[in-house]
N, C-alpha and C positions, 0 to 999 in steps of 0.2 A: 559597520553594519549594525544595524540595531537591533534586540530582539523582537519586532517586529516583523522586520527584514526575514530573519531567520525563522519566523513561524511559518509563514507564507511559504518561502521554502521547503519547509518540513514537511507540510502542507501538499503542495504542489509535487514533493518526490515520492511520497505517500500514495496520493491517489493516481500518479502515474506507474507506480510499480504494479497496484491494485488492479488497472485499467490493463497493464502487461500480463499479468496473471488470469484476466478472466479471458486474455483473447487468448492466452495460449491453454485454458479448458477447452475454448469453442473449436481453437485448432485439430486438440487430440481427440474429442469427441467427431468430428467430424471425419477425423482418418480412422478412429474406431468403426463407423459408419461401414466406412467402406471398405475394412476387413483389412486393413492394411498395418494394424497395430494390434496385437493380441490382449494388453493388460499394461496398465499406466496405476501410480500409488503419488501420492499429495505427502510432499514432505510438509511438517507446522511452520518452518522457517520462512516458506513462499506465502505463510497468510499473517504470521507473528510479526515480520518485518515490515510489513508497508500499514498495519493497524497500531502499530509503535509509533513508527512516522506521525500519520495522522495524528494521534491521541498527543504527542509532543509538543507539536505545533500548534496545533488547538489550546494548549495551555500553557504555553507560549503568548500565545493573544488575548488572551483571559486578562485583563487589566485586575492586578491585585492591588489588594489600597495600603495607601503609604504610610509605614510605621513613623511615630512621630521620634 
């Protein structure tokens, strides 16, 4: 696997966590709505881990230039 490979990856697990996380606000906000949930709290680890991701992977694919 190359680091290529693996950016993309990183990449891809990233904004899929990202993408799980805002459906699961829209979720609780929704059942907040409807009075069915009284109080909900955002741990940092559900927004730290998947902008880690991203930002990895990202510089990952960053082509650095080659020491001689």
């Amino acid at each position: 696997m190359t680091k290529r490979e693996i950016g993309f990856l990183l990449i891809g697990l990233g904004s899929g966590l990202a993408l799980t996380f805002v459906a699961t606000i829209e979720i609780l906000k929704s059942l907040r709505h409807l009075d069915l949930i009284d109080s909900y709290s955002w741990d940092r680890a559900s927004i730290a881990i998947p902008l880690a991701l991203l930002i990895v992977g990202v510089l990952l694919l960053i082509p650095f230039p080659k020491r001689n």
